[in-house]
N, C-alpha and C positions, 0 to 999 in steps of 0.2 A: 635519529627518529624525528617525525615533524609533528611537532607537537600543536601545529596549526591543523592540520589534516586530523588530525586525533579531535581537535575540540568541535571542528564543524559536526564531524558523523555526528559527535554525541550531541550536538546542537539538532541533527535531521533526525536521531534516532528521536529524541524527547520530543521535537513537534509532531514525526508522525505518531507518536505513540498518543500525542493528547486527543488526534482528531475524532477518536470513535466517543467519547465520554465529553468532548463539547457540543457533538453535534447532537449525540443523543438527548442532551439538555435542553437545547434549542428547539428539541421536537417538542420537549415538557412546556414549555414557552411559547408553541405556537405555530414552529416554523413545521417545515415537511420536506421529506427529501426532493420532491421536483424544485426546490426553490433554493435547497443545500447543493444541488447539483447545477445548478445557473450561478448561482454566484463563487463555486470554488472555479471555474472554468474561466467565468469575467472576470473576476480578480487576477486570474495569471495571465489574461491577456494583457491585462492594464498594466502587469507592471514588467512585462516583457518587452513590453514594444519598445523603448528607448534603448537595453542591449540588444535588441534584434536590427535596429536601425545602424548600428557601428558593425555590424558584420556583411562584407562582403556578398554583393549579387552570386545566390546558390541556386535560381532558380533551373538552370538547366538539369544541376544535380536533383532536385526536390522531383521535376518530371522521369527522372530516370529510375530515381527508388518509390514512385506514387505506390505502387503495390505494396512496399515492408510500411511505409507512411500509414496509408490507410487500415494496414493491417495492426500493426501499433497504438491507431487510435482507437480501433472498438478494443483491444484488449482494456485500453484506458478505461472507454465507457464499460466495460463489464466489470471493472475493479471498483471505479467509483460508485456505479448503481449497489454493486452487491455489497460494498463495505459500507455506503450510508444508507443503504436501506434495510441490512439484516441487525442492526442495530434496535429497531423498534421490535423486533420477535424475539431474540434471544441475549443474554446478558451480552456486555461488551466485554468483559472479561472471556467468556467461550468465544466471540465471536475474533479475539487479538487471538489466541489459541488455535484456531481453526484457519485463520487466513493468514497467519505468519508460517504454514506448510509451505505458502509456495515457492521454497528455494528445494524443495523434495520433488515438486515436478519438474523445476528445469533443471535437476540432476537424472529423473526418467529420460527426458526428451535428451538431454547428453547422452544418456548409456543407450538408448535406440537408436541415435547417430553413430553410433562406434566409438564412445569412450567410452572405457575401462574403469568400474569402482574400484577404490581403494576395498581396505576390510575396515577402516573407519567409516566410509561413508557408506558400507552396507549395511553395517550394525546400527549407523544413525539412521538412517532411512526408515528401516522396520522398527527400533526402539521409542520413532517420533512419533508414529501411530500407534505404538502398545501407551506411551504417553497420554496419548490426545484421547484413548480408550479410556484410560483411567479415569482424567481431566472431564469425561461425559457420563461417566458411569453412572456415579449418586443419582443423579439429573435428568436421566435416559428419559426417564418414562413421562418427564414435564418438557421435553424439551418442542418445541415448533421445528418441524423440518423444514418447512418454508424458509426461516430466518438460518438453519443450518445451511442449505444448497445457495442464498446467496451471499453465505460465510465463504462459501468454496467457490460458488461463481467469481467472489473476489481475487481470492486465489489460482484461479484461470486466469482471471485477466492481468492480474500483476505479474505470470511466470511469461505468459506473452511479452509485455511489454520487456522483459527483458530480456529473451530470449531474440525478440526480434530489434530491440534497440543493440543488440549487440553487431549484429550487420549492419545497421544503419549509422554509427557512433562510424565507422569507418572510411566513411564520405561526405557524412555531413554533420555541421557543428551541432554540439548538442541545442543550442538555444536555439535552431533553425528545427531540431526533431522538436523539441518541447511546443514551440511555437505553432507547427503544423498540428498537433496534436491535440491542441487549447481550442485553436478555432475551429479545426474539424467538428469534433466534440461538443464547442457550445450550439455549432450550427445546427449538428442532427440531435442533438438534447433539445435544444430548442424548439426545432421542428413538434418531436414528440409529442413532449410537455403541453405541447399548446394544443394539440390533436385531442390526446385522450386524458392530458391532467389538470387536475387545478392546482394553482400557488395558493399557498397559507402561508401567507406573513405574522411575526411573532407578536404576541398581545401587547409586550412593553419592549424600554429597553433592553433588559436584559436580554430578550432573546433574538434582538438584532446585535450585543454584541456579542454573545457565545457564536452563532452563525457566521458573523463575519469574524469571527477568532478562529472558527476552525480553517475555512476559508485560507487566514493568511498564512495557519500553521502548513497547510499542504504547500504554498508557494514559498513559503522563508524555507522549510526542511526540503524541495526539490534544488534550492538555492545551496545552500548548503552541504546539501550530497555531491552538488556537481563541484564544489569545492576541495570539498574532502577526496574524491575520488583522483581529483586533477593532483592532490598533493601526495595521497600517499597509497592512491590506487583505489581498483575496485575489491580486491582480494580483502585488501585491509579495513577498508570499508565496510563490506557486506559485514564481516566478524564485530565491528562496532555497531552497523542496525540491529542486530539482535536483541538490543537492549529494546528497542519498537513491544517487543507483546511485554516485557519487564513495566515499561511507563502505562500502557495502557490498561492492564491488570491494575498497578496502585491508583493511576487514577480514575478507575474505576468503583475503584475502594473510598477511596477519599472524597470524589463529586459524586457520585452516584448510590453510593452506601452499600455497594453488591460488596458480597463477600464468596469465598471460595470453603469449603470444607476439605481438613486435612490432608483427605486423600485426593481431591481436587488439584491443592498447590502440588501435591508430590507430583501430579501425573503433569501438571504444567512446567515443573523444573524437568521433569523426562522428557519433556519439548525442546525447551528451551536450548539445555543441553546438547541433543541430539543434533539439533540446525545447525548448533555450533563445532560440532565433530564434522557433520556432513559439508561444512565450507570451507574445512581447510584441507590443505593439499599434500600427504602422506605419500613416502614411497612404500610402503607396504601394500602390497597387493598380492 
């Protein structure tokens, strides 16, 4: 067993898990997502560009897959908008609960393609959402749909990017996807931003550094994953990020002082659980 590939996941599982409960801080502080969304994009520019310069001219490849590229990158933008921005409506705890589903859609989008569920990944499938029922119930009647649909817009655009990086990982390096994806993103974020939004900058330090803390936590756990995956795969992988709605829950407990009620956590381990049945590969069928 590689016990290197084991430590990174869990090094991408804990940073993605801190990003919803730093960022959300940084909003307490001042900042706001058009300006959380400019600086997670320029920071993985910045520290891309020196592995991207030791790989190989891919450009003929990058014209050949501009379609799954550009396709890739608004999944991107739809992941980052909706996970730093359903943060300000509804707790982070619901919001790591709702948007760690989407390993449930691109197990849909597999079985529309012609793959076959096991009876573990159907029972997971249907048990994650009697979970996530649960996990909303108490709550129902306070909760913002606004901040719920870009819980799930998140989760569109993360099943995207994986579903379409997985064609794309097969001709071009991943630092050259990641790379194309960075600059796409800050270019048409930026665009936006400047059209219909304003930047708010944080009142003190502190919430320049939680923003730039979340910031790095998304580029060190993309760093990381690509690590982890290269050592001991994505199969084994995916089964180690699970831990991702586990961090993000406690510390959301811990920085943010949200708490979950009983029937809450039960319906949150009914998640958690289920993602983890529905990822591994059973011959029963």
């Amino acid at each position: 067993m590689n016990f290197n590939g084991i430590i990174f996941a869990l090094i991408a599982a804990t940073l993605f898990g801190l990003i919803p409960s730093t960022t959300k801080i940084s909003y307490l502080l001042g900042a706001n997502p058009p300006l959380a969304i400019i600086f997670r994009y320029l920071l993985a520019i910045l520290i891309i560009i020196l592995p991207l310069i030791s790989i190989k001219n891919q450009f003929k490849q990058i014209s050949g897959n501009l379609k799954g590229l550009v396709s890739i990158s608004i999944g991107s933008i739809l992941l980052t908008l909706g996970l730093l921005t359903s943060v300000i409506y509804i707790p982070v705890s619901l919001v790591a609960l709702i948007f760690y589903t989407y390993p449930l859609i691109v197990l849909v989008w597999s079985f529309i393609n012609g793959s076959q569920l096991s009876k573990f990944q159907s029972i997971g499938f249907f048990s994650a959402f009697i979970g996530l029922g649960i996990a909303l119930g108490p709550s129902f009647n306070n909760l913002n749909f606004i901040g719920i649909s870009l819980a799930f817009l998140a989760a569109i655009g993360a099943s995207t990017v994986l579903i379409v990086n997985e064609k794309l990982a097969q001709s071009l390096h991943p630092i050259v996807i990641n790379a194309f994806v960075n600059f796409f993103c800050l270019f048409i974020s930026s665009i936006l931003i400047f059209i219909y939004f304003d930047i708010n900058l944080p009142k003190d330090f502190n919430g320049w550094y939680y923003i730039l803390f979340a910031s790095f936590c998304y580029c060190a756990a993309f760093y990381s994953q690509l690590l982890a995956v290269k050592s001991i795969g994505s199969t084994r992988t995916s089964l180690l990020l699970y831990g991702e709605p586990i961090i993000a829950i406690i510390s959301a407990i811990i920085l943010l002082d949200e708490s979950l009620t009983g029937v809450q956590l039960f319906g949150a381990a009914i998640v958690i659980f289920s993602l983890v049945i529905t990822s591994r590969k059973y011959n029963l069928v």
